[in-house]
C-alpha positions as YAML, in Angstrom:
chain: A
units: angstrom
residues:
- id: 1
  name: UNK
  ca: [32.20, 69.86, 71.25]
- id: 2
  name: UNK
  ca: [30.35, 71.64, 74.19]
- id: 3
  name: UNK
  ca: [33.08, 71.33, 77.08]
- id: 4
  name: UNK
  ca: [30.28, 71.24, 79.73]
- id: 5
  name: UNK
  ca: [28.80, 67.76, 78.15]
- id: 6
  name: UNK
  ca: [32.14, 65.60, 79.00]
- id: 7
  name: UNK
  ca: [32.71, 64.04, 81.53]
- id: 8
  name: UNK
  ca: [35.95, 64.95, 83.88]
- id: 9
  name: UNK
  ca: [38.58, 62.08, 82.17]
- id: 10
  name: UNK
  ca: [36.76, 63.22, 78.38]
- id: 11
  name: UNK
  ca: [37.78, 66.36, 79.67]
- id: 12
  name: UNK
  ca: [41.45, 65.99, 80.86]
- id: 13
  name: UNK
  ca: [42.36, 63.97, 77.64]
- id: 14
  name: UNK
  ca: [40.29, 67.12, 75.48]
- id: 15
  name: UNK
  ca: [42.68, 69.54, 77.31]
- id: 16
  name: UNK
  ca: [45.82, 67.50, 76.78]
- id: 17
  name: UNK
  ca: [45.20, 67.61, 72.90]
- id: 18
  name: UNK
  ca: [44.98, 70.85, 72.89]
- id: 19
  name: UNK
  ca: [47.84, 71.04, 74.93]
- id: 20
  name: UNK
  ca: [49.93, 68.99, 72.70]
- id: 21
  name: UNK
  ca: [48.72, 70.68, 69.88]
- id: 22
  name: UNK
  ca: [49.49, 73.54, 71.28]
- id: 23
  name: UNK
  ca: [53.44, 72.65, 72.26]
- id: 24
  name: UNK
  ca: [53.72, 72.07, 68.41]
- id: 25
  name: UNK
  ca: [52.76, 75.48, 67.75]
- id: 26
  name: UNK
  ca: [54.68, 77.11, 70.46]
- id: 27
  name: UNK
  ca: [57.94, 75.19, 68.98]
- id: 28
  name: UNK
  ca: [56.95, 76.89, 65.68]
- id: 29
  name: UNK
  ca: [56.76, 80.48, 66.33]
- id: 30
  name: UNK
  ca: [59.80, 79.82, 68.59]
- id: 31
  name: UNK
  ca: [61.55, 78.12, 65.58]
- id: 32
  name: UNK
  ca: [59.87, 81.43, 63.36]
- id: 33
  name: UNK
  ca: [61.61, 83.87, 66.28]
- id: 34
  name: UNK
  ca: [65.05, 82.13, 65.86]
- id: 35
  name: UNK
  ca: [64.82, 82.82, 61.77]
- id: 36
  name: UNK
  ca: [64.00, 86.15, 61.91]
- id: 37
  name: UNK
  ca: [66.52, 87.32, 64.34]
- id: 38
  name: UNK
  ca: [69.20, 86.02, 62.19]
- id: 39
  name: UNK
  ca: [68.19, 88.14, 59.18]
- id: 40
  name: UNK
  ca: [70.36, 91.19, 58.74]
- id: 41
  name: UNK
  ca: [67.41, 93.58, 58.03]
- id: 42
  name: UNK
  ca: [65.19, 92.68, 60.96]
- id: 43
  name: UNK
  ca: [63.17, 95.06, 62.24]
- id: 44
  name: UNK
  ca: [63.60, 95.46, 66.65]
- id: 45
  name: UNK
  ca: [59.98, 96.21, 66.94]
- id: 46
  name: UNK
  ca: [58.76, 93.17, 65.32]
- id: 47
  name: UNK
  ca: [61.31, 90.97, 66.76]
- id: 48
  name: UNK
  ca: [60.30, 92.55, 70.07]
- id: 49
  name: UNK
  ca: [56.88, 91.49, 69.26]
- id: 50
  name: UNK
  ca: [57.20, 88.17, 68.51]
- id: 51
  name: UNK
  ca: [59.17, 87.39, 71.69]
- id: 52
  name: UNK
  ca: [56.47, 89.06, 73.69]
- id: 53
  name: UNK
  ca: [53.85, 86.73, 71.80]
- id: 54
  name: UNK
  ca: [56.57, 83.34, 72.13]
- id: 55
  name: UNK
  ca: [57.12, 84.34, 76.15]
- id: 56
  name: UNK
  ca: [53.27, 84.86, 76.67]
- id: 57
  name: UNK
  ca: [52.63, 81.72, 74.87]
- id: 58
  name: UNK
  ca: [55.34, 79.63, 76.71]
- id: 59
  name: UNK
  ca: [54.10, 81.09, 80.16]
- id: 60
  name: UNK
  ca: [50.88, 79.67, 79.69]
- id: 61
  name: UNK
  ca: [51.62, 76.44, 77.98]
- id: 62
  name: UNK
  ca: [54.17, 76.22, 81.32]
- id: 63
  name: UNK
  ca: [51.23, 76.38, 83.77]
- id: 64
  name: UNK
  ca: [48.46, 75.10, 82.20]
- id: 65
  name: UNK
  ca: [50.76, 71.89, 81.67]
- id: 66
  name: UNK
  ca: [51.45, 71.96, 85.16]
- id: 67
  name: UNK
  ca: [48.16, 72.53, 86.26]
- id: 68
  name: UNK
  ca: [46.95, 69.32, 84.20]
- id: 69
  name: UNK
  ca: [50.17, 67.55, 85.74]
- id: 70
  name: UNK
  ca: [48.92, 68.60, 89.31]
- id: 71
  name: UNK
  ca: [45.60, 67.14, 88.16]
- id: 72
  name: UNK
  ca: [47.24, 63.65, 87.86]
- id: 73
  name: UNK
  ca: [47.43, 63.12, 91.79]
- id: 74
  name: UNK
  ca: [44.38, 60.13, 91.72]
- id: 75
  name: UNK
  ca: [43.48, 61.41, 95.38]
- id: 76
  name: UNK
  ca: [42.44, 64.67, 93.60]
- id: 77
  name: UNK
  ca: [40.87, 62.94, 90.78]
- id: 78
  name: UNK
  ca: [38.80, 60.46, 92.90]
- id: 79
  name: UNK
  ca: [37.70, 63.63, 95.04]
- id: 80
  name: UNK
  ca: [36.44, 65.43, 91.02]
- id: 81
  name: UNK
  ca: [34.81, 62.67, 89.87]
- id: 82
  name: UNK
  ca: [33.04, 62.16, 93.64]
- id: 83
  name: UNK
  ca: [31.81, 65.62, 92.66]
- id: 84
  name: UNK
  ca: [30.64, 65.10, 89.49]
- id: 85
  name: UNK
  ca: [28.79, 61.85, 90.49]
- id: 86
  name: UNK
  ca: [26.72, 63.91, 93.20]
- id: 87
  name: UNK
  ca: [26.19, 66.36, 90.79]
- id: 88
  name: UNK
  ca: [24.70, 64.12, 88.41]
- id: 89
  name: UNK
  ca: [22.50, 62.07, 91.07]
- id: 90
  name: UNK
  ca: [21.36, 65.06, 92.39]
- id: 91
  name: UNK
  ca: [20.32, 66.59, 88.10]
- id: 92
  name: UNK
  ca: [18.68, 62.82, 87.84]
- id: 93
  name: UNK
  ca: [16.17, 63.12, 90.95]
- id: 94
  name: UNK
  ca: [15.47, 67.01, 91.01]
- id: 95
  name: UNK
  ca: [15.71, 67.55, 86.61]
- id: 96
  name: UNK
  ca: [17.92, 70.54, 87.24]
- id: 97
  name: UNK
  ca: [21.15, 71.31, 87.77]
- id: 98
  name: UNK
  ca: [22.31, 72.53, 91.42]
- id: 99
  name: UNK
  ca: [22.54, 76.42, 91.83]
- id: 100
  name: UNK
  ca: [23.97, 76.96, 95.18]
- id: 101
  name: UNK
  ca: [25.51, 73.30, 97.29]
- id: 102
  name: UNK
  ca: [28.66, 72.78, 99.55]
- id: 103
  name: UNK
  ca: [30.28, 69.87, 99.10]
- id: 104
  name: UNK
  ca: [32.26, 68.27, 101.86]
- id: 105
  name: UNK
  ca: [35.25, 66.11, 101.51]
- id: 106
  name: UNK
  ca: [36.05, 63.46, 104.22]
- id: 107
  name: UNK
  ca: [38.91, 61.09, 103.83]
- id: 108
  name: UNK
  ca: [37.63, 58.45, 106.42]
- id: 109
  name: UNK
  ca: [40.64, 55.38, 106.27]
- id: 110
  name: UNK
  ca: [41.61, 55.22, 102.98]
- id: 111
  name: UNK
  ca: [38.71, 56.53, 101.62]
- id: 112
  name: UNK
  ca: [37.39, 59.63, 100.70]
- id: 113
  name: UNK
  ca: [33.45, 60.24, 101.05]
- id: 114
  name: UNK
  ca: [32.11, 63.11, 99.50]
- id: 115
  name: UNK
  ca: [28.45, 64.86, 100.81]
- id: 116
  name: UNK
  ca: [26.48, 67.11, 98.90]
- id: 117
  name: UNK
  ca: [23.93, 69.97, 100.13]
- id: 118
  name: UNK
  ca: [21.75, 71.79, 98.06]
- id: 119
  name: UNK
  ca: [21.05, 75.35, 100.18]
...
């Protein structure tokens, strides 16, 4: 699966997969931390270690979750997608894909209205 070839909602539901899959693996190395601290003959280094890797892997499971979470708000999704759909109008009448644009973002009303400028 080339990430690039989805679309943005293909994409969001790809990421929250791998997100959940993710959360079960986190719970598992946490659950592995837990069993080796409890045995008598641990060794600190390796225990040290493997809460390094569990807080690393929780901090970014944290954010990246809440980054997908802030990705919810439908004003920001209808603004993506508004994006993506100049994008692709733009790869269907020139056959390439845009090097250098601004877009600009106008909520007119209740409306948002998105323009796109090659330069």
């Amino acid at each position: 699966m080339n990430p690039q070839n989805l679309n943005w909602h293909q994409l969001l539901s790809s990421i929250q997969d791998v997100m959940e899959t993710d959360g079960e693996k986190l719970k598992s190395y946490v659950e592995f931390y837990k069993k080796k601290r409890g045995e008598a003959n641990a060794d600190e280094n390796e225990l040290y270690r493997l809460y390094q890797r569990v807080l690393y892997d929780k901090t970014r499971f944290d954010l990246i979750t809440e980054l997908l979470y802030r990705m919810e708000n439908l004003n920001f999704q209808i603004i993506l997608l508004g994006i993506d759909d100049c994008i692709e109008k733009y790869k269907k009448i020139s056959g390439k894909h845009p090097l250098d644009y601004v877009i600009t973002v106008r909520k007119e009303f209740s409306t948002f209205k998105i323009y796109f400028m090659e330069i």
